[in-house]
DOTIKE-906212 format. One record per residue (C-alpha): x, y, z. Coordinates in steps of 0.001 Angstrom, whole numbers, plus 524288, in hexadecimal, padded with zeros to 5 digits. Last residue first. Layout:
BEGIN
XYZ ...
***
This chain:
BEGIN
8E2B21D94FAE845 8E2C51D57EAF5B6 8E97E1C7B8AF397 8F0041C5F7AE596 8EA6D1B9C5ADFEA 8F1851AD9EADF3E 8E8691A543AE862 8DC891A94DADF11 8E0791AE6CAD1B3 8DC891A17FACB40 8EADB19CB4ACB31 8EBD419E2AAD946 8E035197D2ADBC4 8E25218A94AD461 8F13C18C15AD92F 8ED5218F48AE73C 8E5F6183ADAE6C5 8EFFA178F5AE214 8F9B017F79AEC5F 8EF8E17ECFAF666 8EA6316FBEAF298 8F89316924AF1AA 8FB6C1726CAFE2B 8F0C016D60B05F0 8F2FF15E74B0146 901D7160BCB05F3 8FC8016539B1389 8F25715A8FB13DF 8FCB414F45B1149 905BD15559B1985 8FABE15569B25D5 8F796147C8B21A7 90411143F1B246D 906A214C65B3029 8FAAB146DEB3585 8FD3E13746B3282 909D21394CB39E9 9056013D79B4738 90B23143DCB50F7 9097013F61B5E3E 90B9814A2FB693E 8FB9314FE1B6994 8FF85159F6B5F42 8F2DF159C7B58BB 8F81C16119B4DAC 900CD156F8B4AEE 90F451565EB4FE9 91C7E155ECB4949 926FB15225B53CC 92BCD146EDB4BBE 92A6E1499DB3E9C 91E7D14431B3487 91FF514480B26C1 92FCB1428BB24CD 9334E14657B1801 939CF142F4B0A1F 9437F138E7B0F51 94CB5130EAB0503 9592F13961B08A8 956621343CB173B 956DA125EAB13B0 963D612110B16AD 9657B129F2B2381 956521283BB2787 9598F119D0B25B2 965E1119CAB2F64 95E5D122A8B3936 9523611A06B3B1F 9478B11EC3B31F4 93B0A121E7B375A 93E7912F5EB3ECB 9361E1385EB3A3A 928A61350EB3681 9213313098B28A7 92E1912FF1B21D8 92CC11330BB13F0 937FE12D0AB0AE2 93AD212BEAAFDC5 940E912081AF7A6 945A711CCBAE9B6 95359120C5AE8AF 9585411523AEA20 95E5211531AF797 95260119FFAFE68 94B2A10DFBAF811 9537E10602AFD6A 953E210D33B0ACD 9450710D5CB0B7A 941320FF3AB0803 933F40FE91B0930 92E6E0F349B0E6A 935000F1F1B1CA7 9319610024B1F69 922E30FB8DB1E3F 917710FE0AB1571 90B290FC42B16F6 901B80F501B0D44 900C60E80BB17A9 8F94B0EFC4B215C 8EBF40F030B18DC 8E7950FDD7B161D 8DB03100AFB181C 8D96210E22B1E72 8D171107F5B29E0 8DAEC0FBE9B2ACD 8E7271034DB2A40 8E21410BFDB35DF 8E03D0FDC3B3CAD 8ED6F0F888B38B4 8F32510593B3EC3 8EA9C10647B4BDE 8EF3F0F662B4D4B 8FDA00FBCDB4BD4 9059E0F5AAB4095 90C210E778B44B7 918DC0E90EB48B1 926000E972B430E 925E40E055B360F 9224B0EBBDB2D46 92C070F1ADB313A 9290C100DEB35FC 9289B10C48B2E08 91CFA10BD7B26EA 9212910E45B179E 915DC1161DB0F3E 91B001162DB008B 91A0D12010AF675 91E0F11ACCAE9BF 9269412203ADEDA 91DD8127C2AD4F3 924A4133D1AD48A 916AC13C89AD71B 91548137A8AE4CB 90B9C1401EAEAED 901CF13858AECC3 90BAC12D2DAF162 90F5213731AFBC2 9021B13759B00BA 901E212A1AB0271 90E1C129A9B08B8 909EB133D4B12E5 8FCC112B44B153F 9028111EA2B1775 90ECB12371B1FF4 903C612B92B2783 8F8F911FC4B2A3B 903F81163EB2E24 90C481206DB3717 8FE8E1247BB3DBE 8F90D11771B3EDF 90495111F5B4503 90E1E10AE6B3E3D 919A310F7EB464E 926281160AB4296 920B611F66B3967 91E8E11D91B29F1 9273812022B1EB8 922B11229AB12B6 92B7C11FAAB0793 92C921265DAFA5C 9303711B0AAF234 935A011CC4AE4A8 930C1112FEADAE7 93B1E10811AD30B 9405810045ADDEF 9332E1000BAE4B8 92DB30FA38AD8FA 9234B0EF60ADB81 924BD0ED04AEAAF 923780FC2DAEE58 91A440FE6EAE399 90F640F428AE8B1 912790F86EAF63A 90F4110697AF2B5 9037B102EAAEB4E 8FD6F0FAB7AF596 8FF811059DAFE98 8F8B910F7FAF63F 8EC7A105CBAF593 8EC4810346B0244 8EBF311350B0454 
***
């Protein structure tokens, strides 16, 4: 993950103007959830970039707010990445970028951009991960981001796998087969 971050930034200040940015938003709060999900949905989407346009991981709070939670520098600790390869709003320029022609958008949660920058940004917006009033299967009130990330991720993984399976068997005679013949 350090490393993916170090290539992100590295891209961001070398040639932003010239790569498309698909921009991941993250929640309101750098908690370990938001961090852990914004970094692991724009990973994933970097996997699956094939335009080779840059996939970049944006917390949504200033930098300058507050310090980051002590459970979030410690969760950052055991996966080893060092606090200074996030991102903040304050480094990527969304509406710039918006304006160009260079920016999509993923918003980890609903509700991150104050009305006036949902308004100039909402023809940039692919999807919003994580609604309000989605719940995980524990249902105890509190949903949780990092679950209905890694939830997509398994559900696309499963259908990668399925479709690649029922083409191996259905061109053997296998999944294409008449049933009860």
């Amino acid at each position: 993950m350090e490393e993916y971050l170090r290539r992100v930034q590295s891209r961001l200040g070398a040639g932003a103007a010239e790569d498309h940015v698909h921009a991941v938003l993250g929640g309101p709060e750098p908690d370990v959830d938001t961090v852990a999900a914004t970094l692991c949905i724009a990973l994933h989407l970097s996997q699956k970039e094939t335009s080779g346009g840059v996939c970049v991981p944006v917390l949504c709070r200033r930098r300058s707010d507050d310090v980051l939670p002590g459970e979030t520098v410690r969760y950052l600790r055991r996966v080893n990445i060092r606090e200074s390869l996030l991102l903040w709003k304050e480094d990527v320029d969304l509406v710039k970028l918006h304006q160009t022609g260079k920016l999509s958008l993923t918003l980890l949660r609903d509700g991150l951009l104050d009305s006036s920058e949902y308004h100039t940004l909402e023809s940039s917006i692919l999807r919003v991960v994580h609604h309000d009033g989605q719940q995980d299967a524990g249902d105890d009130g509190a949903p949780s981001a990092v679950t209905t990330v890694a939830g997509e991720i398994l559900q696309e993984a499963a259908e990668h796998i399925g479709a690649a399976l029922g083409e191996t068997l259905g061109g053997e005679g296998g999944a294409g087969a008449p049933q009860g013949e």
